[in-house]
N, CA and C atoms as an extended XYZ file, in Angstrom:
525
Properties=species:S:1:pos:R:3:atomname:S:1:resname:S:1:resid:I:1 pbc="F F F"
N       -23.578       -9.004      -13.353 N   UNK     1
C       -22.517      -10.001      -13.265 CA  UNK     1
C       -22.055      -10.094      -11.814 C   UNK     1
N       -21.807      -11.375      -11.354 N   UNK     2
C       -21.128      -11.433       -9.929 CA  UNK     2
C       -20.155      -11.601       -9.982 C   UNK     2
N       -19.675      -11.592       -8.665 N   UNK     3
C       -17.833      -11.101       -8.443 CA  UNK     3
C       -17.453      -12.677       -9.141 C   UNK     3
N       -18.118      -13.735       -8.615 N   UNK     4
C       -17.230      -15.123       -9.547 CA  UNK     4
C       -17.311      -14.826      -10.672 C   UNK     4
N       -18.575      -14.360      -11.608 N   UNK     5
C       -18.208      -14.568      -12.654 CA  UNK     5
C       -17.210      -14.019      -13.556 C   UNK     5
N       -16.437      -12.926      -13.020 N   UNK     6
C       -15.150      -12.302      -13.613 CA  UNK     6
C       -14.120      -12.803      -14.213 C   UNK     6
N       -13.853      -12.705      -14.977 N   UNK     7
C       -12.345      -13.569      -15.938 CA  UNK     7
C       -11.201      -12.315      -16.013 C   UNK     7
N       -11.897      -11.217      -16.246 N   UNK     8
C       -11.003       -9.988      -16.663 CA  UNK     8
C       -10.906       -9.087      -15.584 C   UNK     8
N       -10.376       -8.625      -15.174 N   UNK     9
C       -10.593       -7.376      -14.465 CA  UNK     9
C       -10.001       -6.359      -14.035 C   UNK     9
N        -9.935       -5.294      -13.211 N   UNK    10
C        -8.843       -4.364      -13.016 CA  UNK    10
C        -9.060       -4.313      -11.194 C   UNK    10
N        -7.935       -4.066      -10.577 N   UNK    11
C        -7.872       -3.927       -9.452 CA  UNK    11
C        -7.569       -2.480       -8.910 C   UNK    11
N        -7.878       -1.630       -8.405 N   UNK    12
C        -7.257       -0.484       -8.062 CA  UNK    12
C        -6.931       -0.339       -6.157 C   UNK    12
N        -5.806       -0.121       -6.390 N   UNK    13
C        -5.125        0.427       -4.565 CA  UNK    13
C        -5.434        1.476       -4.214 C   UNK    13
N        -6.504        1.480       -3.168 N   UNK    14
C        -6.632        2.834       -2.624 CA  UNK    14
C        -5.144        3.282       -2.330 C   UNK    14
N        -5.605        4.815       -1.648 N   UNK    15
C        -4.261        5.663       -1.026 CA  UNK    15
C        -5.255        6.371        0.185 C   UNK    15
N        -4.683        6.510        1.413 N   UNK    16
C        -4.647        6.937        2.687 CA  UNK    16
C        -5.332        8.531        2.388 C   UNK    16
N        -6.519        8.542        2.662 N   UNK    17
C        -6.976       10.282        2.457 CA  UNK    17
C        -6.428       11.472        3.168 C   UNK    17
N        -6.669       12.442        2.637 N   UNK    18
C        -5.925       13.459        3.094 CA  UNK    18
C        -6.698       13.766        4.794 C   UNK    18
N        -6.072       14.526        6.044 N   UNK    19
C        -6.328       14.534        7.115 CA  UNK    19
C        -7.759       14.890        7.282 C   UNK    19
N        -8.421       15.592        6.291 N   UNK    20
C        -9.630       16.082        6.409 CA  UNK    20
C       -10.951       15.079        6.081 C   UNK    20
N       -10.289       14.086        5.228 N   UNK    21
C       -11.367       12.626        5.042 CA  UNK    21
C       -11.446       12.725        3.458 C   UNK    21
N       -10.284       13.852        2.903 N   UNK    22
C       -10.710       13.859        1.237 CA  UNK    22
C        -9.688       13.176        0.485 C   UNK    22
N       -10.301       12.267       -0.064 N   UNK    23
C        -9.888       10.999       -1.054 CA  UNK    23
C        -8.128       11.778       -1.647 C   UNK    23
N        -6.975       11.461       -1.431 N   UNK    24
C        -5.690       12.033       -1.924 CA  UNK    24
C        -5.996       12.009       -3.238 C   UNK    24
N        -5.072       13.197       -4.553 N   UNK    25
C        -4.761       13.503       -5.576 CA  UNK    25
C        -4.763       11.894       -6.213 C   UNK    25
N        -3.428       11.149       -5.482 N   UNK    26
C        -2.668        9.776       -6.161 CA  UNK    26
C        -4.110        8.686       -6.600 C   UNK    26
N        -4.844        8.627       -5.758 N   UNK    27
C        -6.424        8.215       -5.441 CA  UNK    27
C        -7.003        8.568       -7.072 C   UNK    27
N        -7.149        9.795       -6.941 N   UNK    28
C        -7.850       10.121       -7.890 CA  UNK    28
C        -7.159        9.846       -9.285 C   UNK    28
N        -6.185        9.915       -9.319 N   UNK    29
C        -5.371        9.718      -10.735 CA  UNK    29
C        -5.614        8.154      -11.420 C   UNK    29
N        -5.777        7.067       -9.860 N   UNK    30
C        -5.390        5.342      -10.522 CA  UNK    30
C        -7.036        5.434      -10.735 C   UNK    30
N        -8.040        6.300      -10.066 N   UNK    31
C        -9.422        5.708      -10.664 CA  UNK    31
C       -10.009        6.301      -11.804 C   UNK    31
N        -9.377        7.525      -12.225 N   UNK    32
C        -9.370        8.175      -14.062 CA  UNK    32
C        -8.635        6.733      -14.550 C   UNK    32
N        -7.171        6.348      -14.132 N   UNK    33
C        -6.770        5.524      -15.163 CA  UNK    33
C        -7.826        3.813      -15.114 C   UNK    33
N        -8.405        3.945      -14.435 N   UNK    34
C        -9.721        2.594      -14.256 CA  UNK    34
C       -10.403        3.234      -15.037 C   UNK    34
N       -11.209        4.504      -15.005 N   UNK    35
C       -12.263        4.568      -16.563 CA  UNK    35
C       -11.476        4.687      -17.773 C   UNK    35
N       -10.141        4.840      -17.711 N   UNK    36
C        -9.719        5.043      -19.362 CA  UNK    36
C        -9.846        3.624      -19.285 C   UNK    36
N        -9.432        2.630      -18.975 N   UNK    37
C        -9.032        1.669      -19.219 CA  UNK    37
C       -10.035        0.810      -19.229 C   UNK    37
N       -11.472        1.069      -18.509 N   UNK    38
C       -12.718       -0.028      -18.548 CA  UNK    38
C       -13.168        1.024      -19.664 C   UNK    38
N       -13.093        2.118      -20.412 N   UNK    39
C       -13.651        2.141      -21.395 CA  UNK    39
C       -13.116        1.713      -23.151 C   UNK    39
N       -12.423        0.883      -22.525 N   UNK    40
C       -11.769       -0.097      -23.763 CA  UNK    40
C       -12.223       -1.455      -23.851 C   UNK    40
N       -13.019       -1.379      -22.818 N   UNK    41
C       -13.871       -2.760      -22.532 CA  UNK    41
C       -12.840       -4.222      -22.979 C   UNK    41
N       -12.274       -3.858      -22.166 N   UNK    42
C       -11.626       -5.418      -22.366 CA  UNK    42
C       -11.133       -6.311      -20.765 C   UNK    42
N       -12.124       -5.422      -19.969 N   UNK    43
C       -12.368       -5.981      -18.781 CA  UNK    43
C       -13.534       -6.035      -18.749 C   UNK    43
N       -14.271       -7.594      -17.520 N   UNK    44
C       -15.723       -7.229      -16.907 CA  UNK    44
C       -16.164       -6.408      -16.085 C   UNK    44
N       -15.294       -6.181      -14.840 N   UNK    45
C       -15.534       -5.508      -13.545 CA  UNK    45
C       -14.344       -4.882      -13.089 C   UNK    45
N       -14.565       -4.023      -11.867 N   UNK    46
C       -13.658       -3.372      -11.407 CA  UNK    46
C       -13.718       -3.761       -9.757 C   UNK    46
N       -12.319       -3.711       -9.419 N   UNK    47
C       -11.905       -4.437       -7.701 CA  UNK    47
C       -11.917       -2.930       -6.921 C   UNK    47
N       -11.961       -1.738       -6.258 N   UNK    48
C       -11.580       -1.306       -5.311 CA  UNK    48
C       -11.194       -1.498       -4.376 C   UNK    48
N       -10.004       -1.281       -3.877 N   UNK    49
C        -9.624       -2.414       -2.464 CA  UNK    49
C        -8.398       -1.227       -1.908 C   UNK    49
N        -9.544       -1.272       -0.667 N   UNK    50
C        -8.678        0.106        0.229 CA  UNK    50
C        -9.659       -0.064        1.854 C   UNK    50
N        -9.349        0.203        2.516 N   UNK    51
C       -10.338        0.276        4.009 CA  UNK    51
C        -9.809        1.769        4.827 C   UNK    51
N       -10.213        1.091        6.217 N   UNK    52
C       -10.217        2.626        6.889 CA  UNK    52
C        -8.936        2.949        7.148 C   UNK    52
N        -7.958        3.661        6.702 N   UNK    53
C        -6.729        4.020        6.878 CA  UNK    53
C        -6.615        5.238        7.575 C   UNK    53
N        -7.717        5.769        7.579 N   UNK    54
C        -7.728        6.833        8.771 CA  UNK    54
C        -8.990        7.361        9.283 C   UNK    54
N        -8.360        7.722       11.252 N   UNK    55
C        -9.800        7.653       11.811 CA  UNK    55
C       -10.810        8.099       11.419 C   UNK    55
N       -11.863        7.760       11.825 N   UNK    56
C       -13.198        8.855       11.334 CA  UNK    56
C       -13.201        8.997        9.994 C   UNK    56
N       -12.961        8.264        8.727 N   UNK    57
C       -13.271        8.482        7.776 CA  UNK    57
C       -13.262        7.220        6.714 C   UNK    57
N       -14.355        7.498        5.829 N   UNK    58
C       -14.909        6.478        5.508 CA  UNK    58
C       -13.755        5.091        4.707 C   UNK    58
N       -14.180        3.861        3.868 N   UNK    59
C       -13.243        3.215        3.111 CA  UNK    59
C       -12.556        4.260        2.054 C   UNK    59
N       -11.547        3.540        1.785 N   UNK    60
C       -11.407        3.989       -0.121 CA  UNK    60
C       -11.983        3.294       -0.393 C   UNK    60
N       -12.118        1.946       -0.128 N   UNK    61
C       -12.978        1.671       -1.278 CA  UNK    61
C       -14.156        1.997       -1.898 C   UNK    61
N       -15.007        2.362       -0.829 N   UNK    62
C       -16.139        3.230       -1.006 CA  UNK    62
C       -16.454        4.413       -1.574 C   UNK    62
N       -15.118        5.270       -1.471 N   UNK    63
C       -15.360        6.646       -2.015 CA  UNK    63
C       -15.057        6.315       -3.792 C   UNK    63
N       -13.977        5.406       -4.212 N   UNK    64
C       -13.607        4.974       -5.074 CA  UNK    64
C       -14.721        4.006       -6.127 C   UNK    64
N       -15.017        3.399       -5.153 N   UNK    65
C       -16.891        2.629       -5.978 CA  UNK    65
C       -17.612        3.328       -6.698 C   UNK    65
N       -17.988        4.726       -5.516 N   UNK    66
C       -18.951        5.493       -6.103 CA  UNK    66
C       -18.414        6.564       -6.551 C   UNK    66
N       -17.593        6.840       -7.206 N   UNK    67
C       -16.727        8.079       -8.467 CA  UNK    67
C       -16.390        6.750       -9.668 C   UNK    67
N       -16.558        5.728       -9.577 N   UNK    68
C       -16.482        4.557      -10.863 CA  UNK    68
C       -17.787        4.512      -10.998 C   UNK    68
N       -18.724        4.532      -10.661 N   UNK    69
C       -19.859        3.971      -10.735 CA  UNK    69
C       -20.562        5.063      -11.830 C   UNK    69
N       -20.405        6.385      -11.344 N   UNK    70
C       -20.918        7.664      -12.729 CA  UNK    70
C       -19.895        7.586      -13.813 C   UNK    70
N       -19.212        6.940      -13.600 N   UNK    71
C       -18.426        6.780      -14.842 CA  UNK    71
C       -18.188        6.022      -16.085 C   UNK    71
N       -18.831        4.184      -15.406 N   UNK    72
C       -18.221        2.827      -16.406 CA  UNK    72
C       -19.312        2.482      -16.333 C   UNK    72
N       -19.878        1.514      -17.343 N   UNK    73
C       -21.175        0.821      -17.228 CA  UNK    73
C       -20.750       -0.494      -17.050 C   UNK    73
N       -19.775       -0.979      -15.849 N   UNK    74
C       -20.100       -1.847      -15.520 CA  UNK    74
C       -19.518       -2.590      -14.264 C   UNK    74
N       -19.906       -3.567      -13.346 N   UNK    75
C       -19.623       -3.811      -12.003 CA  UNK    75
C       -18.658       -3.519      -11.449 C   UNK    75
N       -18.595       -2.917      -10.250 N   UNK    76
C       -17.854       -2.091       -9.332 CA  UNK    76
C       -17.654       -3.409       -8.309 C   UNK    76
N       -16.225       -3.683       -7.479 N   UNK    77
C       -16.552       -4.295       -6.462 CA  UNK    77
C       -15.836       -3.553       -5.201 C   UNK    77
N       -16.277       -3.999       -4.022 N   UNK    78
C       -15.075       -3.262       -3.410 CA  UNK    78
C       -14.647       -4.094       -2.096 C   UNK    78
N       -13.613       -4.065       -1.481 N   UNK    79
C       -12.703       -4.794       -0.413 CA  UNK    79
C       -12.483       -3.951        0.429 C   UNK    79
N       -13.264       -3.622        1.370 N   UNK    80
C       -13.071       -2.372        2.370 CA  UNK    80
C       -12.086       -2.847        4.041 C   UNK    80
N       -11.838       -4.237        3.818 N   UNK    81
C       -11.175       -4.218        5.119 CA  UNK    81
C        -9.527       -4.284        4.938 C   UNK    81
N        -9.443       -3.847        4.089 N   UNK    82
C        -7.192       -3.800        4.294 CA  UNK    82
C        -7.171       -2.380        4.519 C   UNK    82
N        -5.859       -2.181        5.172 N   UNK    83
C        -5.501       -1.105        5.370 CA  UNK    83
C        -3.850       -1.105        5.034 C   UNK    83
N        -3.124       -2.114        4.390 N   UNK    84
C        -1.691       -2.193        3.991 CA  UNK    84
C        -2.006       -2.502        2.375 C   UNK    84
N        -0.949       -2.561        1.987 N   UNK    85
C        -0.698       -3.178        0.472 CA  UNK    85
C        -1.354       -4.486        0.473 C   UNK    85
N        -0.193       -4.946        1.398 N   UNK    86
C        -0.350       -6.653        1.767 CA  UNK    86
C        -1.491       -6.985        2.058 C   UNK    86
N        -2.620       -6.098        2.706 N   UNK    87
C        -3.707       -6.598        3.059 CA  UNK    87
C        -4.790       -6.493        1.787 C   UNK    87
N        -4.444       -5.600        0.717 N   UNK    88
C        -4.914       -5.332        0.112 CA  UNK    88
C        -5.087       -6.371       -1.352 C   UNK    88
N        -4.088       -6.971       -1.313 N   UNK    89
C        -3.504       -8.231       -2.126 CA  UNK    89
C        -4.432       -9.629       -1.253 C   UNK    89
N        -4.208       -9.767       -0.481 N   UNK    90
C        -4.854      -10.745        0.519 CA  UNK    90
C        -6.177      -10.853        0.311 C   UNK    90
N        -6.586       -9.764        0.984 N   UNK    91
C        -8.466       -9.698        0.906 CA  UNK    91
C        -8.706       -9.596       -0.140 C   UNK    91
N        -8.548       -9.180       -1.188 N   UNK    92
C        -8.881       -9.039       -2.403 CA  UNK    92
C        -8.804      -10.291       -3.448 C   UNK    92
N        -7.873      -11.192       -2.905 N   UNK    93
C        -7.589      -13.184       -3.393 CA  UNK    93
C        -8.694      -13.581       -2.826 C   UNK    93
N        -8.975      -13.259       -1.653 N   UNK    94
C       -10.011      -14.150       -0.863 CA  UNK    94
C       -11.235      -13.893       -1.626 C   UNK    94
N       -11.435      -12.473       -1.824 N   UNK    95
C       -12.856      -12.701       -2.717 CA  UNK    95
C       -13.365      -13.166       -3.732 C   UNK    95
N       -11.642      -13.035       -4.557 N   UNK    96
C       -11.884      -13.597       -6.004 CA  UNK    96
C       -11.430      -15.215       -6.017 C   UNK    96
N       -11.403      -15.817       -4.945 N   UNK    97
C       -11.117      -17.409       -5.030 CA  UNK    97
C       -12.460      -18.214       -6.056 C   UNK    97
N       -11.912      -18.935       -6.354 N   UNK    98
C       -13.309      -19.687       -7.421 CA  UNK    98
C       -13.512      -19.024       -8.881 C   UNK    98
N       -12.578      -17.627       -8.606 N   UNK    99
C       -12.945      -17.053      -10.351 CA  UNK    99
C       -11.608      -18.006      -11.168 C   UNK    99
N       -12.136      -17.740      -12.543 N   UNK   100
C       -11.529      -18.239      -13.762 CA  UNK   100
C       -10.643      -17.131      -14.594 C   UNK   100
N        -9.768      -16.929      -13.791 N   UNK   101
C        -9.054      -15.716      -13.582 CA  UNK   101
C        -8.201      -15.919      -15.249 C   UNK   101
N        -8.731      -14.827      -15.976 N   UNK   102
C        -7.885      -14.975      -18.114 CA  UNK   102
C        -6.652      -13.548      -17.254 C   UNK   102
N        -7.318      -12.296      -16.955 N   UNK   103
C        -6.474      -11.185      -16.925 CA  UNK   103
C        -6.857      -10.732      -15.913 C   UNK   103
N        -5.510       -9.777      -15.192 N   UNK   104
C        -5.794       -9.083      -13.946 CA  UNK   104
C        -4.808       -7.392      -14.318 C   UNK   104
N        -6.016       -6.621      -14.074 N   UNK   105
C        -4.440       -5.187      -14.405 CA  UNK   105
C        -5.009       -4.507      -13.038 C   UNK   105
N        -3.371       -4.145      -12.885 N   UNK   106
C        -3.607       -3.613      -11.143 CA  UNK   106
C        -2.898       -2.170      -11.586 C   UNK   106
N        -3.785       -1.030      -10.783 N   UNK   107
C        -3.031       -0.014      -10.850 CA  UNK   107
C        -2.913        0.620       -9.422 C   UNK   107
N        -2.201        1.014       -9.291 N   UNK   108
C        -1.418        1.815       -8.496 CA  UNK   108
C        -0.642        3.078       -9.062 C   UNK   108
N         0.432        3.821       -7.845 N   UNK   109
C         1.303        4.741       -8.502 CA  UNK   109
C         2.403        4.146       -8.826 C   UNK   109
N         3.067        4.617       -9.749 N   UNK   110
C         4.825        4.302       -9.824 CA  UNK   110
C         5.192        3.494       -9.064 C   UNK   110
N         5.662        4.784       -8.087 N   UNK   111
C         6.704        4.110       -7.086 CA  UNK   111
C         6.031        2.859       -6.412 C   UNK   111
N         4.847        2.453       -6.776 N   UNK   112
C         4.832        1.400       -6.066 CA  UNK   112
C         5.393        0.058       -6.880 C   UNK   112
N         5.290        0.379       -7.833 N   UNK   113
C         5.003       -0.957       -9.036 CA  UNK   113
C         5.957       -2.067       -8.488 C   UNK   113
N         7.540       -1.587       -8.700 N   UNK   114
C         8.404       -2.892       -8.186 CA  UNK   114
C         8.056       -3.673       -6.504 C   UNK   114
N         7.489       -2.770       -6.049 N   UNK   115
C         6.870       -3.709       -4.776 CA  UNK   115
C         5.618       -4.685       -5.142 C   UNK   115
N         4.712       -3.957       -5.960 N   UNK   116
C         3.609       -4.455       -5.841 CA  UNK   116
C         3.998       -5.807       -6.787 C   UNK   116
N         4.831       -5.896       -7.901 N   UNK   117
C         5.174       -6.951       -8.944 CA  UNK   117
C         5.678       -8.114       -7.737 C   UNK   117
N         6.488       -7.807       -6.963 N   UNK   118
C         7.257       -8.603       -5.939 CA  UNK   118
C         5.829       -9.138       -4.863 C   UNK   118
N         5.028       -8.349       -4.521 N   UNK   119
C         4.254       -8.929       -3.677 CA  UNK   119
C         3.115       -9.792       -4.131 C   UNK   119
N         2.815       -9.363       -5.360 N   UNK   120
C         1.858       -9.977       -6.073 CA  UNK   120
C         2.404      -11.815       -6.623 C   UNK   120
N         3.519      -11.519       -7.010 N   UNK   121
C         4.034      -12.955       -7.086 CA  UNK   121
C         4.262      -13.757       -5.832 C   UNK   121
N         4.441      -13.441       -4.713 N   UNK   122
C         4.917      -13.799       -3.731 CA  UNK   122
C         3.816      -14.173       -3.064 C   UNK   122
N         2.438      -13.523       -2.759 N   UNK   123
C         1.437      -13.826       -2.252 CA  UNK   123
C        -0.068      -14.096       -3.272 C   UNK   123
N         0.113      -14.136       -4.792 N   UNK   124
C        -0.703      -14.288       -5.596 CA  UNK   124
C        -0.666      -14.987       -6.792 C   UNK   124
N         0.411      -16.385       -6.658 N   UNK   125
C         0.991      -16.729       -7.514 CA  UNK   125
C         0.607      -17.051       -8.761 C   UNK   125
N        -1.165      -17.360       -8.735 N   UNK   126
C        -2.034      -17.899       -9.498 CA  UNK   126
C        -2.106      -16.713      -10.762 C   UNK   126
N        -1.737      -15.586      -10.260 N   UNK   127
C        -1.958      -14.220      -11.324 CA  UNK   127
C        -0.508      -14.138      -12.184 C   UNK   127
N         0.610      -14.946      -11.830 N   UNK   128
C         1.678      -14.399      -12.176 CA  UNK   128
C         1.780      -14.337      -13.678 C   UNK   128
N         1.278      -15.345      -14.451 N   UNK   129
C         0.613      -15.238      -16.052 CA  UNK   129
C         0.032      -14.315      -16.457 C   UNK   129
N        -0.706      -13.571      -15.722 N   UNK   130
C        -2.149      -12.868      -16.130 CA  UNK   130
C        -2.249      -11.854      -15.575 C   UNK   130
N        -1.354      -11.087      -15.130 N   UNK   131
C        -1.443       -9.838      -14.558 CA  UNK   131
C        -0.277       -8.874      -15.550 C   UNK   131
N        -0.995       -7.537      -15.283 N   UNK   132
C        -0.263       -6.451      -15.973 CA  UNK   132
C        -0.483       -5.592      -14.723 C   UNK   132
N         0.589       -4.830      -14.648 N   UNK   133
C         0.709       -3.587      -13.467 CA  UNK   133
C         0.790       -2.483      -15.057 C   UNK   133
N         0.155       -1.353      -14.031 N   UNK   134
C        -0.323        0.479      -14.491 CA  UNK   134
C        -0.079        0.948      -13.969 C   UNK   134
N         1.229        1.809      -13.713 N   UNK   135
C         1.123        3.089      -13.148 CA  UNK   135
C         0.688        4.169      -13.148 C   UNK   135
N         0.459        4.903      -12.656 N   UNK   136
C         0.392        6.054      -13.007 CA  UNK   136
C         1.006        7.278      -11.932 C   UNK   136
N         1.550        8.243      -12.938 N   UNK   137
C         2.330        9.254      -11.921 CA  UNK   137
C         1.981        9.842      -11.220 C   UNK   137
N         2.892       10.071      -10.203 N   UNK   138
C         2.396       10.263       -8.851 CA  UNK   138
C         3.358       11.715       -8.154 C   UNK   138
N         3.006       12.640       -7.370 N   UNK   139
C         3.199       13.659       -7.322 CA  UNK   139
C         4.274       13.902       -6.312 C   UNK   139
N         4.627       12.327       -5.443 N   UNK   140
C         5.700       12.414       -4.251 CA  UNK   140
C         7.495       12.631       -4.721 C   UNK   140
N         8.211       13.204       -4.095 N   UNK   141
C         9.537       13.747       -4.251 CA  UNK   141
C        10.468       12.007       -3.649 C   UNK   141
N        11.501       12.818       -4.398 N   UNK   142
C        12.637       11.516       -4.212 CA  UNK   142
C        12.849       11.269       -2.711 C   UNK   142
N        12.425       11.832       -1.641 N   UNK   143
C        12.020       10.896       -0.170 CA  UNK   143
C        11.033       10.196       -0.297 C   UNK   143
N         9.966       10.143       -0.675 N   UNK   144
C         8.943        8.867       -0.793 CA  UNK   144
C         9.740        7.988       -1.434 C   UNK   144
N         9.862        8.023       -2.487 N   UNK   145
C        10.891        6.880       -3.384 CA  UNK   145
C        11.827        6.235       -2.709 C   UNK   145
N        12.205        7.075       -1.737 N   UNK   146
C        13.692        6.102       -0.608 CA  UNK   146
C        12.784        5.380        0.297 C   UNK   146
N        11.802        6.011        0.883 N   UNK   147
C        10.457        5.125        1.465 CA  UNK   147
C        10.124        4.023        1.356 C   UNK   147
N        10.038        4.152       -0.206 N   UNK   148
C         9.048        3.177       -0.664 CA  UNK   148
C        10.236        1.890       -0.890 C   UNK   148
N        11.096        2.341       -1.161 N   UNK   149
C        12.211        1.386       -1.273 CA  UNK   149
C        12.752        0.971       -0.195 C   UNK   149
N        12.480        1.467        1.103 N   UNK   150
C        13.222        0.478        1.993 CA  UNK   150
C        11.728       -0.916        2.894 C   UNK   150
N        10.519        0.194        2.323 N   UNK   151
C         9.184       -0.570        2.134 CA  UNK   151
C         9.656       -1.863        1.390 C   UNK   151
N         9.874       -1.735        0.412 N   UNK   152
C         9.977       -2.972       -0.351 CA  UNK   152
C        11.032       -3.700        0.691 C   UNK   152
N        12.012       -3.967        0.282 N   UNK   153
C        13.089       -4.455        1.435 CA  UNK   153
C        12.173       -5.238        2.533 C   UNK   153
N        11.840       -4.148        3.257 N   UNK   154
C        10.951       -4.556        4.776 CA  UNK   154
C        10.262       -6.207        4.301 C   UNK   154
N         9.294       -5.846        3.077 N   UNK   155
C         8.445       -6.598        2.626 CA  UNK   155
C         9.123       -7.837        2.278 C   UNK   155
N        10.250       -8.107        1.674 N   UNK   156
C        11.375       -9.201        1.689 CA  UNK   156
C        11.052      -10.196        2.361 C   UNK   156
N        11.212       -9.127        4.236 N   UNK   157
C        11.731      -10.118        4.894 CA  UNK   157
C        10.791      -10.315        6.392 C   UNK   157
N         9.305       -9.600        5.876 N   UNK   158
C         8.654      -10.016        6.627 CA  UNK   158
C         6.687       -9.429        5.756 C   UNK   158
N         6.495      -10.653        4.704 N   UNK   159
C         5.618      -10.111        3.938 CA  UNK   159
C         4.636      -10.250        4.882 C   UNK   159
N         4.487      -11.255        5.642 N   UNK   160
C         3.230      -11.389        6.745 CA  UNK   160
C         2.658       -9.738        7.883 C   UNK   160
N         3.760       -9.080        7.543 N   UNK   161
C         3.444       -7.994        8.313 CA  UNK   161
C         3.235       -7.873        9.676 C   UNK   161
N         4.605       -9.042       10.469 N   UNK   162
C         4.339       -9.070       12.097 CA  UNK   162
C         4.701       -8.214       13.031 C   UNK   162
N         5.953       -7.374       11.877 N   UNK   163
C         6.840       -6.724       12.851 CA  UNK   163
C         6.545       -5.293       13.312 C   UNK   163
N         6.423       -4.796       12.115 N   UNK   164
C         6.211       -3.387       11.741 CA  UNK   164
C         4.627       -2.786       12.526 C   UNK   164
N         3.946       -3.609       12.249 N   UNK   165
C         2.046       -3.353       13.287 CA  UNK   165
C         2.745       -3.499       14.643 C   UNK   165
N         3.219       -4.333       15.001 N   UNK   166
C         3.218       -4.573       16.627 CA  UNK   166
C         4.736       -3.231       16.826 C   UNK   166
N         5.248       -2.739       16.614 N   UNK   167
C         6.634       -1.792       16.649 CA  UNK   167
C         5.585       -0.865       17.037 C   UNK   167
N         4.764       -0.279       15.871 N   UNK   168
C         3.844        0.988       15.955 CA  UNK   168
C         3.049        1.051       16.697 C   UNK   168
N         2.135       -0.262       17.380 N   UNK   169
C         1.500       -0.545       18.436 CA  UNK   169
C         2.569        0.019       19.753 C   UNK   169
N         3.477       -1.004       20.039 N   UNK   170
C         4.663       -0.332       20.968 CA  UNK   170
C         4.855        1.350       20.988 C   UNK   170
N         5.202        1.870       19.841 N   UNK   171
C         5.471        3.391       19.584 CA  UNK   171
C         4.315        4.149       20.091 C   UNK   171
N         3.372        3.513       19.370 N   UNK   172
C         2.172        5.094       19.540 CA  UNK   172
C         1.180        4.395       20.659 C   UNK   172
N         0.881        3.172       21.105 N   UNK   173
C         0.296        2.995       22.400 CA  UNK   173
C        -0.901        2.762       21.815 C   UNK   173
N        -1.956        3.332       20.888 N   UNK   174
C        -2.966        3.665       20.405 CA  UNK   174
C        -3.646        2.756       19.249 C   UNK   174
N        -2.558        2.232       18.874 N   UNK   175
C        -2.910        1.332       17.634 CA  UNK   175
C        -2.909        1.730       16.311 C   UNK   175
């Protein structure tokens, strides 16, 4: 099956690997909840969509492809160039433009969900019928959660992501 021909599908958000290049815990938890959930077969394919989030080491999406791939019997895709949420939502529309989009289930962790519901409508409007968010729990303490919540906020009021890249550019010099 090719990526157009998809009607159903599941999307999964990478997470940023640990310093050594090994795929994080949170990682591993949303792509168990992708085989529970493609083995109910009520999806065609599966989205991976993660890129290089850190130096010297490979996509998520890639590491994530191939730990689905011994698992589901059936098409893997993957979106290896985002490295934000937002980018991850983005590139991942662009590929699926032209599909005949019935269902979309996106998983992520928790704490992301009320962002990702907000960004997904905001930059994916075509899904707003047809999407279900999955969490699944995630192992970070009530400072990520204040994080992630002033993340969201941020995202409010600048979903394009102009401010925050060029600040860190300024900060760290390096990119």
């Amino acid at each position: 099956m090719s990526l157009k021909e998809l009607k159903r599908f599941i999307i999964v958000h990478g997470e940023k690997p640990y310093k050594e290049c090994q795929p994080h815990q949170e990682f591993f938890k949303r792509l168990e909840k992708a085989i529970e959930l493609a083995d109910k077969k009520t999806v065609d394919g599966i989205m991976v969509s993660g890129g290089t989030t850190r130096k010297n080491c490979p996509a998520e999406a890639s590491f994530g492809a191939k730990y689905l791939q011994k698992s589901v019997d059936m098409p893997v895709f993957v979106e290896e160039n985002s490295r934000t949420t937002i980018e991850n939502i983005k590139f991942t529309k662009e590929m699926l433009i032209g599909c005949s989009l019935e269902r979309v289930i996106v998983i992520s962790s928790k704490k992301r969900l009320f962002r990702l519901q907000y960004l997904y409508g905001r930059l994916w409007r075509e899904t707003r019928d047809k999407i279900e968010f999955v969490g699944v729990p995630d192992s970070y303490g009530i400072y990520f959660y204040f994080l992630e919540l002033l993340y969201f906020v941020y995202s409010i009021f600048d979903v394009n992501e102009c401010f925050l890249p060029r600040l860190a550019k300024k900060l760290f010099r390096n990119g």
